[in-house]
N, C-alpha and C positions, 0 to 999 in steps of 0.2 A: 674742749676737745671735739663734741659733739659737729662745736661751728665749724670747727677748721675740716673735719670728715666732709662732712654738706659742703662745702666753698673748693676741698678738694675734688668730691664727686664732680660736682657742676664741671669745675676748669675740664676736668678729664673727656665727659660727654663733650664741650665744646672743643676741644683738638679734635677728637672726633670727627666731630660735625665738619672742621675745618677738613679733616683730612677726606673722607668722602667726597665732600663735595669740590676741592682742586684735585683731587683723585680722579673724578669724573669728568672732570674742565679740563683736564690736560688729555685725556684722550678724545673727546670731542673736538678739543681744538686742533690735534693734528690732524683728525680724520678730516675736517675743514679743510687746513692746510694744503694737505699732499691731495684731496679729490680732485682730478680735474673736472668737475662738475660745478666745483667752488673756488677756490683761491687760486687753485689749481698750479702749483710743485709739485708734481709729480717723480719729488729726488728725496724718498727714503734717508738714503745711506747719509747724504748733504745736512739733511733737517739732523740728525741724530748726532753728525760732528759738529755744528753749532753747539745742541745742546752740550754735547759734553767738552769744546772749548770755552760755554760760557761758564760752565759749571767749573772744571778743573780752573778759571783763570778768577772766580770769588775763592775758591777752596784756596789759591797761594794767597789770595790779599787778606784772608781771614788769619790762616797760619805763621804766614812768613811777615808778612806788612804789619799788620794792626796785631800779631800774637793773640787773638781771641783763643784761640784753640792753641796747644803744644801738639807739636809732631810726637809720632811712636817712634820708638827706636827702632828702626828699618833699615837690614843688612845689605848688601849686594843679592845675599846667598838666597833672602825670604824673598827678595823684591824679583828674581828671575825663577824660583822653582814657584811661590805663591801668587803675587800678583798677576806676576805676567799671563798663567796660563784661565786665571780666574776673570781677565781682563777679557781674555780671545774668546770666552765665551759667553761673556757677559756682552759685547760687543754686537758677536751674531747674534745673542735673542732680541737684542735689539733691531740689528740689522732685520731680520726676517720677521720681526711683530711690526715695524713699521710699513715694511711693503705688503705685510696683507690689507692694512688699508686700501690701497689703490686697487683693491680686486672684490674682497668681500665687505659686509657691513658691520658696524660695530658691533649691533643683535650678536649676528653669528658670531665675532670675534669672541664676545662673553662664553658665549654657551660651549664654542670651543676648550675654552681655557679650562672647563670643567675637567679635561685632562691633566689637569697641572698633578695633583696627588697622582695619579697613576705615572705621569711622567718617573718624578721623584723619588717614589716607590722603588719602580725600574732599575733608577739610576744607582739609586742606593743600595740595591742587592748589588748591581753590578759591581759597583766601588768596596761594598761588603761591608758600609756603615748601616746596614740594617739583614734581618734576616726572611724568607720565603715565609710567608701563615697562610693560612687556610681562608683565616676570618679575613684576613686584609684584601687577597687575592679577590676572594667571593666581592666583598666593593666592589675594588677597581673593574670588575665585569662586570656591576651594573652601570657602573658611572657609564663605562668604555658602551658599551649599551644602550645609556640615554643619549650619549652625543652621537651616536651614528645614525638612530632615529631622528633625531634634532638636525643632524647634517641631509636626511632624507628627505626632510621638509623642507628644507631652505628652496625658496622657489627662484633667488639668482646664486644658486651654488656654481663654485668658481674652483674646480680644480688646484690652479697654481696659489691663488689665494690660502686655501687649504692647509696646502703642503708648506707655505711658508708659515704658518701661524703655528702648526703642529711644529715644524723645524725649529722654530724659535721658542716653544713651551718644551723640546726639548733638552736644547742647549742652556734655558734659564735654568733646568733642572739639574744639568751635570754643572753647572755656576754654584748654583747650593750646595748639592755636595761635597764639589772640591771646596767652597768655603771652609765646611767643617773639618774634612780629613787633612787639608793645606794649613791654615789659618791657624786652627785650633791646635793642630800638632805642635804648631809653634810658638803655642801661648799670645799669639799678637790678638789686640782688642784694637777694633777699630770704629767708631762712633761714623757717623755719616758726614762729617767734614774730614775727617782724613781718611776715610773711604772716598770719598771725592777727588782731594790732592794725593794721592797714588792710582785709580783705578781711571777716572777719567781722561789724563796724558795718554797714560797705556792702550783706553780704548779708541780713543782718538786717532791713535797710529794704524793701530789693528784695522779699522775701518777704512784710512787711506787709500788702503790696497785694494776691497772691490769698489774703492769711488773711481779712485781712478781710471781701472778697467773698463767700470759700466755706467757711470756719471756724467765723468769729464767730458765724454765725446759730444755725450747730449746738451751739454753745457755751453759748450761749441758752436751747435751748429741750431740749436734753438732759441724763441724768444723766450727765455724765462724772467718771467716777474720776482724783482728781489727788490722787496718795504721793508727797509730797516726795522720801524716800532713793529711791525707783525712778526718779524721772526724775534725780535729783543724782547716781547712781551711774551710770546710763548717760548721761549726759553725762562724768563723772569718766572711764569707760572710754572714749571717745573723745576727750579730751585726752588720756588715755597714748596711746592711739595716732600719737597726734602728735608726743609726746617719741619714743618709739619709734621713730618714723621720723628726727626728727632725730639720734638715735644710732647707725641705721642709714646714712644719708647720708654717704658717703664713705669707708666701710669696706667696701666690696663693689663690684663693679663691675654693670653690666647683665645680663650671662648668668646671674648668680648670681641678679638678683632676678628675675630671669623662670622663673629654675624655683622659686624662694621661688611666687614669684604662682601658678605653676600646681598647684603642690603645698597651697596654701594653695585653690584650685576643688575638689580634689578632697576636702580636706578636708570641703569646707561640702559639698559635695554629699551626701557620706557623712553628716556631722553630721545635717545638714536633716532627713534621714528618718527618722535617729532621735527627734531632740527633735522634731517637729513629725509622729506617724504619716499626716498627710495627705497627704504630699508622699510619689507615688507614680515612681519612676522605670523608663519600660519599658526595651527592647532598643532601640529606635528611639531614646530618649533617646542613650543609651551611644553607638550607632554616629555618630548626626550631632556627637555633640559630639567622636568620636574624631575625626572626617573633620573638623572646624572647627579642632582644635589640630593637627592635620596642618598645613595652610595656616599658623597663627598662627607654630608651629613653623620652616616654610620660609622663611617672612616676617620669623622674627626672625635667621635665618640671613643672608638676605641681606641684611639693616640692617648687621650685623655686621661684613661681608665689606664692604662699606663704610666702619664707620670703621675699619677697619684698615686700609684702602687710604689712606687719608689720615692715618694713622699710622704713621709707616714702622719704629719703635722699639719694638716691643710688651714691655712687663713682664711676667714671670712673675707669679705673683697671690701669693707671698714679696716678691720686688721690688718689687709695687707695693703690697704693705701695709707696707712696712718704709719708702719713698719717703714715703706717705701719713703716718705716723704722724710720721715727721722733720719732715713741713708744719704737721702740728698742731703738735708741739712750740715748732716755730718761728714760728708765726702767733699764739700765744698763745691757743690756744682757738680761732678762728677757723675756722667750715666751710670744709673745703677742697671749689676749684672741681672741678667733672668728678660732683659724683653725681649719683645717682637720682632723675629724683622721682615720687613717689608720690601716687597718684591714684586712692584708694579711694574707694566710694561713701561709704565711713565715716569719712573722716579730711575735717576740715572749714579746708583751708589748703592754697596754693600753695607748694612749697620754692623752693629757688634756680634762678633763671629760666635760669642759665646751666648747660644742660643737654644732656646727650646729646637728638640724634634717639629714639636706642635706648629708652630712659628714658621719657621721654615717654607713648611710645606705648603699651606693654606695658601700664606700671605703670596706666595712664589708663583698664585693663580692669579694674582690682582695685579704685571709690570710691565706704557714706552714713551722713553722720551721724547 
């Protein structure tokens, strides 16, 4: 028992491993991509309907061709009041995290997202899947605090960039939400391949419409470079991202991926400057975004301190991977319920709706394809 604990530990730390680091290769590579300083596509909206035609067009040969995966039983009635509207929003944070590229640096992109929890927060009084506190409120005003200091520093701060990256850590946050209060109302479970084959179609479309507006013209009447293996290969690298995360789901608990997620910030932040020498990071940088994961930090502490309290049983993290691995055994493959889910800018698919608070929110800081 002891071997197979150590041999499960190990696998879990390597998905990990794997997931940070195509975590981080997938936002690096589009910031490549769409800079016209490098690859130079500067078509957002184009890059993100690739991915999500390449993605929705494995998720039917997975499903419908080779049967690896069984579809959900999905009505008219869940697919137009559920998907559809968790599609439209999932689409713009896409849409608007991909064109801050073209304006700010990835540094900044990170330290932004440090709004992701206060988004959510937000969103979730709004929606009324959570309640106003004192202690939570008091965070999100230092977070809200260290990135306006962090945004003060930035010495190519860029307005429009800004406003699209916050636009897009908003709508990935009302994307959460509706998950839980849509999704869940409805009892529907959806693993990241058929979160794929229904949300990907959907966002697909939803995007057409400001391609076509604010793309197409440019499409027209510019030379744009279009390399097959460049755009097949960074779409390729954001489907592993996705298996990745389905192999991480359920092998790890919250705490673990929230430092996975922050350690995965600090990476890009480090990377960024290297591969991309423009992205300059000062002292005011460093300190507002230390003073932002302070907050995120307390914030994730007290979610915590929460589900425990309505856990009265807690597992050792042996116990509960030895628990967990018994379920798969016993479920025949089947995702077991209680993971993570992940919500990179980069990974293009909802996982299983039936999810931690915890989860949710963190990972909802880490999502573009």
């Amino acid at each position: 028992m002891a071997k197979m604990i150590n041999k499960t530990l190990v696998l879990t730390y390597i998905y990990l491993l794997i997931y940070v680091l195509l975590s981080s290769g997938v936002i690096l590579y589009n910031k490549w991509v769409l800079s016209p300083k490098y690859f130079n596509f500067p078509l957002p909206i184009t890059l993100t309907m690739i991915h999500m035609g390449f993605s929705g067009f494995v998720a039917f040969l997975l499903i419908r061709v080779f049967k690896v995966v069984s579809p959900v039983k999905m009505t008219f009635e869940i697919y137009v009041t559920c998907v559809v509207p968790i599609s439209a929003f999932f689409a713009s944070s896409l849409w608007f995290g991909n064109t801050a590229y073209l304006h700010i640096s990835v540094a900044f992109i990170q330290m932004l997202k440090a709004l992701m929890p206060v988004a959510t927060f937000i969103m979730a009084i709004v929606c009324g899947t959570d309640n106003a506190r004192c202690d939570v409120f008091m965070n999100m005003l230092l977070v809200s605090v260290g990135v306006v200091i962090s945004s003060y520093g930035e010495i190519n701060f860029n307005i429009i960039g800004t406003v699209y990256q916050v636009m897009g850590i908003f709508a990935e946050a009302l994307r959460l939400v509706l998950t839980q209060v849509l999704l869940q109302k409805k009892g529907l479970t959806l693993n990241p391949v058929t979160s794929l084959y229904y949300i990907a179609p959907c966002s697909f479309v939803f995007l057409s419409l400001p391609w076509y507006v604010l793309e197409k013209p440019n499409i027209e009447v510019s030379q744009i470079q279009f390399n097959f293996w460049i755009f097949f290969s960074n779409a390729l690298c954001a489907l592993a991202l996705n298996f990745s995360i389905f192999l991480v789901i359920g092998r790890t608990g919250a705490v673990t991926m929230r430092v996975a997620g922050v350690l995965k910030d600090w990476i890009l932040i480090a990377l960024s400057t290297v591969i991309f020498p423009e992205s300059t990071i000062t002292g005011l940088n460093i300190i507002g975004y230390a003073i932002a994961l302070c907050g995120v930090v307390m914030y994730n502490y007290i979610k915590i301190k929460d589900v425990k309290a309505t856990q009265p049983i807690t597992d050792s993290l042996p116990d509960r991977i030895t628990k967990d691995w018994k379920e798969k055994r016993s479920s025949d493959g089947e995702s077991p319920r209680g993971g993570v889910e992940l919500n990179d800018e980069e990974d293009p698919l909802i996982t299983s709706s039936r999810l931690s608070h915890i989860g949710r929110t963190q990972l909802g800081s880490h999502t573009a394809v």
